[in-house]
N, C-alpha and C positions, 0 to 999 in steps of 0.2 A: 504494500500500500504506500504511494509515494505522496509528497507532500506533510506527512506525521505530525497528524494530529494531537494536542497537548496530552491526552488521556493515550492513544494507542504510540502515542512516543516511547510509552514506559513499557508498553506491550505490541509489540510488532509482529506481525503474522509470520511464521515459515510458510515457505513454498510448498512443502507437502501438506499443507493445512492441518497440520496437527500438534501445533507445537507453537508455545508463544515463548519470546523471550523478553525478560525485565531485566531492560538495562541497569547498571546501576557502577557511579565509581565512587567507591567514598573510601580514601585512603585514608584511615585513624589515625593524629600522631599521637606520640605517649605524651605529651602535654601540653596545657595549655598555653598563651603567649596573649600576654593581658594588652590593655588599651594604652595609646597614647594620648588621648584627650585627658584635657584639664586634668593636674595631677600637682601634689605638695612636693616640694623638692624632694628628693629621693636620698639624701642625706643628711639635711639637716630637719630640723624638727619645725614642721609648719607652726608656728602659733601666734604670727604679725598677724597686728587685725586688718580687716578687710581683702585677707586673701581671697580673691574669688575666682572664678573658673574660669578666665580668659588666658591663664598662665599656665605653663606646662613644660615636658618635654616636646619638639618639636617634630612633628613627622620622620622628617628627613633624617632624623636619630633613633627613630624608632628600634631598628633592629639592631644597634651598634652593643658590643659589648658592654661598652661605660653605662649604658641604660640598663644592663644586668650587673653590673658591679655595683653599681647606686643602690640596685635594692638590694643587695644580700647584705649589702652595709644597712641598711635598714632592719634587716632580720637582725643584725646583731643589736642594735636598738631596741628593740623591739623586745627581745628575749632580758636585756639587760635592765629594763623597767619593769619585767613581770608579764608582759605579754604574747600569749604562746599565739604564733604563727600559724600555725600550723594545726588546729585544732583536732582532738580523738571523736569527738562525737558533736552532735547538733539535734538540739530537740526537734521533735515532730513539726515540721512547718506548712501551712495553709498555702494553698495557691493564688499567688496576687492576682488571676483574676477571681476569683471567689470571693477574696476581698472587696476586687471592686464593686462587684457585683451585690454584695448583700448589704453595703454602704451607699450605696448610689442615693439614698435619700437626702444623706446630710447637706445642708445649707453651707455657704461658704461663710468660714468660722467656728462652725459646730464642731463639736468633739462629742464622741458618744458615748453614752450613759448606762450601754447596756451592762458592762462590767465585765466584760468578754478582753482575757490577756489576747494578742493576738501574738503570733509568730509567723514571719516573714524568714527566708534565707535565699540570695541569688548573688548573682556578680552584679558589681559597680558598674555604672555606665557613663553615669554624669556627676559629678561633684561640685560643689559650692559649699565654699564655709565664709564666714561672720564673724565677728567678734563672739557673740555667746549663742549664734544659730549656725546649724550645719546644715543643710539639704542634700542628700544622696540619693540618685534614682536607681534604683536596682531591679534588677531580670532573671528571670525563673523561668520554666518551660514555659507556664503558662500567659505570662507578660508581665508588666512592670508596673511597679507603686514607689515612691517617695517614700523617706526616711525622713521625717519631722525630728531634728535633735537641738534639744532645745538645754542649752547647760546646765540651769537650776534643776532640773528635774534628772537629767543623764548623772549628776554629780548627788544627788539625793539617795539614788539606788546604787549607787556602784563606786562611791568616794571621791573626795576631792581629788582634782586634777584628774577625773578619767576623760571629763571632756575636752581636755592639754592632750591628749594622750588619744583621742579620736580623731582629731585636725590634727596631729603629726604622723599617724601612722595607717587609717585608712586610705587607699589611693584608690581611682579607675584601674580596673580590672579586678582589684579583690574578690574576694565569695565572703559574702558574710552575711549572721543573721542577728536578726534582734527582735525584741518583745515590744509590744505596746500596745495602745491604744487605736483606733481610727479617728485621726482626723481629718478636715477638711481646711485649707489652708482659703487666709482670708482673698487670696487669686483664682481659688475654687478649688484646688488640687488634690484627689485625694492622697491621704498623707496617713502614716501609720507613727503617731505620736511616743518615741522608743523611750522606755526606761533602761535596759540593758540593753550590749551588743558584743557581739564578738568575733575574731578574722577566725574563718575557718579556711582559707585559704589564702596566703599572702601569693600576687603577683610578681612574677619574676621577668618576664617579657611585657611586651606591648603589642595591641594590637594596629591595625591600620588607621590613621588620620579619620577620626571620626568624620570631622566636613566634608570628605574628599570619599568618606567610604572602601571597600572592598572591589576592585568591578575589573581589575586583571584576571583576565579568564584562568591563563595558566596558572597562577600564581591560586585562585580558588579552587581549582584543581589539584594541584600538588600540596595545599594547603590547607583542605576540605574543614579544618576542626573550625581556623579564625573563617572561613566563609559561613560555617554554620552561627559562629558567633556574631556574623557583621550581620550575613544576610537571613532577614528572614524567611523570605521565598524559598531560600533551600533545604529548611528544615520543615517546610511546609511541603514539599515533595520530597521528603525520604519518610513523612510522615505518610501521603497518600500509598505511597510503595507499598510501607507495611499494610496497609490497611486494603488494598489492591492485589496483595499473595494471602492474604488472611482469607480474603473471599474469596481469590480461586480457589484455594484447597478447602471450602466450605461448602461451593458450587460443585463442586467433583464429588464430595466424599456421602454429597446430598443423593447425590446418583451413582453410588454404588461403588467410585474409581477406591482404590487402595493405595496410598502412596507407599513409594519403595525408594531405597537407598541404592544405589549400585553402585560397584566400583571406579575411582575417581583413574589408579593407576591402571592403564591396559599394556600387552603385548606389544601392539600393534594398533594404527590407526583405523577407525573405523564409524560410519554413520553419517560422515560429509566429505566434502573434499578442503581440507585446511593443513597447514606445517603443524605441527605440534611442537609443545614444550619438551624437551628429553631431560631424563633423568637416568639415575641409577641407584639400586636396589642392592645394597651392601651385602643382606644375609640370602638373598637369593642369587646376587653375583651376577646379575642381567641387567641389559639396560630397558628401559621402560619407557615408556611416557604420560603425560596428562592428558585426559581423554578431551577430542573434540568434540565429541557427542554422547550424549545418553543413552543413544536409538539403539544401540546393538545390542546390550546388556538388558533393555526392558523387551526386546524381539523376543530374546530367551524365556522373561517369564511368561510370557503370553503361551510362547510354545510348551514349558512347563503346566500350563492349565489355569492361570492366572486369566480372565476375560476383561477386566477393566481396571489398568493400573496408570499413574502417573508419577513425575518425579520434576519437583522443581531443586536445581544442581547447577551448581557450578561447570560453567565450562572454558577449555583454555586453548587457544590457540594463537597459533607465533607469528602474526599479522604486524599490519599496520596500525598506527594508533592515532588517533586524535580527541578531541574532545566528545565527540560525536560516536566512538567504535574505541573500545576498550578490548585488550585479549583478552580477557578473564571476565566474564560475566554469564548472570543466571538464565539458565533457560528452564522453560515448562515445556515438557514431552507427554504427551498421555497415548495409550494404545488401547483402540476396544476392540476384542473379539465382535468377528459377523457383521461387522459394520463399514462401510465403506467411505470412497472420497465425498460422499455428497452426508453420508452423516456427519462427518470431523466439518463438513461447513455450517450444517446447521446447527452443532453442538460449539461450536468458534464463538459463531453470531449471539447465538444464545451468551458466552459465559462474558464474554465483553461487556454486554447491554448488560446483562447481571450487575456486572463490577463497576460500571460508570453509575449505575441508576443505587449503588448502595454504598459508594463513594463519592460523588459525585452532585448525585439528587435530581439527575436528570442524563439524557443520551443526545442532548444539545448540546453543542458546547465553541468558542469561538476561539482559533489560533492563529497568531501572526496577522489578524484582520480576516482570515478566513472564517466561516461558518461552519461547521461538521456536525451532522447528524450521524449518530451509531444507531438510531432507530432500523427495528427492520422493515424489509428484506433487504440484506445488502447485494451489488451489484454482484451480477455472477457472469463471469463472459470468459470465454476463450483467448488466449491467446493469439489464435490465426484470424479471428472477426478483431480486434483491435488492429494487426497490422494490415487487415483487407481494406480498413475505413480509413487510416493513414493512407493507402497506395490507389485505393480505389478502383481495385481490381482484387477477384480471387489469387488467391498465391498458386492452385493448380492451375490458375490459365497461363502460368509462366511456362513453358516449354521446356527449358533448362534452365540451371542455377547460376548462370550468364545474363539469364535476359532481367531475371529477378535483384541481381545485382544492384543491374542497369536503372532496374527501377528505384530502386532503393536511392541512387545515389540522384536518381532523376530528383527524388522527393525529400533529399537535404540529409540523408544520414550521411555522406562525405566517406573518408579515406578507411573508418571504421570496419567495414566491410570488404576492402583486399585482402586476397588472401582465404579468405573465407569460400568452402571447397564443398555445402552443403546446405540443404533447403532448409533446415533445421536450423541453425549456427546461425544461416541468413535471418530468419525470422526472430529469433533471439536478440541478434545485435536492432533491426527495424525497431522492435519493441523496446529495447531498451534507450533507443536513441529519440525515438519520437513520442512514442506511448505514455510511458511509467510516470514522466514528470506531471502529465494530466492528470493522472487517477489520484482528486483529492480524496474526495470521500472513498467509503470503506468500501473496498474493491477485491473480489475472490478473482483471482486470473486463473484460468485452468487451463489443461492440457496443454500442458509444455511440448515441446518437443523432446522426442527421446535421446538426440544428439546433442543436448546441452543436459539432460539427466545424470544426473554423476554414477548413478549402480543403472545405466541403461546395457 
């Protein structure tokens, strides 16, 4: 299906109509690399008044060494006043949007009366501190609430100079939680009024220039942890993902499929046509590789007696890569006994419309300015009836694979087709040179040619 629609971006159809694959790159690092916005000097101890957030590290020093040597000298501050960095535990904390959500009444100024401690825990985003007021915006899975720190009161619970001791040593990027109240700030904001707080995590990095954002592709790519932390659209789609492999194997297991695990290392390559990764297998003393396909290993259980099985698996192959095509990524295989290529279409169609209409909330949906409808019946058409209406001629009224060429190159496919020694190959390249890029909406192409089939 070309043109990839936002929802079947994630789930792309194979050619054998049996099998989707969910792309997916998200390379984890082992830690996190905090913010450079608005931040207290990272060595000496903030406590001028009127420090407020327009001062900081400056981008372009974001990832320099000297900006990790500033804090660790801060960790030793830190620990040398009594305050552990690094915290063992954190009480049970509320999700800031629940918060917001069950306070949404109060008036700007109000503070609430119900008598409910609340607890909040997230990473720093924004900072401003004051003379005897601090504001900290902080973020949690679920989204973000103000930190109302107000020193007579932060110093009441927790001793003199702890509020010296929050304007020197809280920065953006931190994780930290604290207890209090709901209030409403007299600019309307909802705000969680802290009696106590503490760093459960001290920042060691920084992340990207908040004003300027995250939006280097590569760089969110190689870097997935700070894109999840800049952007939020990205963790909005690896949220859909999960919620998109939940339903299919909900949708399958509804109808009987069984999922199954199969072997990741095989003999020998088998199921597509790709290079594979090689390896080597120490206590068997053979070399091996990582499988490019599923299809072989679940052929088996079918032949074993199994009638309806799938397997969503990792697959690897030793390709090209870009942003777009990943070598390692998951695919969904499913096989049903007795059933043929026009079941695997309607049972396709079906699990799609399923998974848009119970993630989504709807089989409409709008991409790059395009429209897409996942509603049924999706288009079903032949291969040879797309290149007939491209050339506007039957492809058997070509006499030889000369004259078919000829045509081909009459109607703009170009140099592509030299060389090219068969009826089949020809219509392949036709189709893929003029065709494919029109099929926006959801398109079944069938009956390939056998000469471009990889087990023809």
């Amino acid at each position: 299906m070309a043109g990839e629609p936002a929802f079947v971006g994630l789930i792309s159809l194979r050619r054998e109509l049996i099998s989707s694959r969910l792309h997916s790159r998200w390379n984890w690092a082992r830690s996190c690399r905090m913010c450079t916005s608005p931040d207290s000097s990272a060595t000496k101890v903030a406590s001028s008044k009127g420090n407020k957030s327009g001062t900081g590290e400056k981008s372009k020093d974001a990832g320099s060494g000297e900006f990790r040597g500033a804090r660790l000298a801060k960790l030793d501050q830190m620990r040398e006043a009594g305050v552990q960095p690094f915290a063992y535990e954190c009480p049970a904390a509320q999700p800031a949007a629940s918060i917001q959500q069950a306070y949404s009444y109060l008036a700007a100024g109000e503070e609430s009366e119900d008598g409910n401690e609340l607890v909040v825990a997230g990473r720093i985003y924004l900072r401003r501190v004051f003379g005897k007021l601090a504001f900290f915006t902080v973020k949690d899975d679920s989204g973000s609430i103000q930190l109302y720190c107000e020193k007579k009161k932060v110093e009441e619970n927790m001793g003199d100079g702890s509020f010296k001791t929050l304007k020197a040593f809280l920065d953006t990027g931190d994780i930290v939680t604290a207890k209090g109240v709901a209030k409403r700030t007299e600019k309307g904001e909802l705000s969680i009024n802290i009696s106590e707080y503490s760093v459960l995590t001290k920042a060691l990095q920084p992340l990207p220039d908040k004003f300027h954002g995250f939006t280097d592709i590569e760089k969110r790519y190689r870097q997935r942890h700070l894109d999840l932390i800049c952007n939020e659209s990205s963790k909005s789609a690896l949220r859909a993902r999960s919620r998109i492999v939940s339903r299919i194997r909900r949708y399958l297991e509804d109808r009987d499929f069984i999922e199954m695990e199969t072997p990741v290392f095989h003999a020998q390559a088998g199921g597509a046509e790709a290079k594979p990764f090689e390896t080597y297998h120490n206590s068997l003393e053979r070399q091996l590789i990582l499988r490019i396909a599923t299809e072989l290993h679940l052929k088996r259980l079918i032949v074993g007696g199994f009638e309806r099985i799938f397997e969503v698996g990792r697959v690897f192959r030793n390709e090209g890569i870009s942003t777009r095509h990943n070598p390692e990524f998951t695919s969904l295989e499913l096989y049903q006994a007795y059933a043929d290529y026009n079941d695997m279409m309607d049972l396709t169609e079906d699990l799609i419309c399923d998974a848009a209409v119970n993630v989504m909330g709807s089989t409409e949906l709008e991409y790059q300015g395009t429209s897409i409808s996942l509603s049924k019946p999706w288009q079903r058409v032949s291969m040879h009836e797309l290149v007939e209406e491209k050339l506007g001629s039957s492809v058997r009224s070509f006499s030889s694979v000369d004259d078919l060429r000829k045509a081909a190159i009459d109607a703009g496919v170009g140099g592509v087709v030299e060389g090219v020694d068969t009826t089949g190959e020809l219509v392949a390249k036709i189709f893929e040179e003029l065709c494919e890029a029109e099929l926006v909406q959801p398109t079944f192409v069938t009956d390939y040619p056998k000469e471009v089939f990889a087990f023809h």
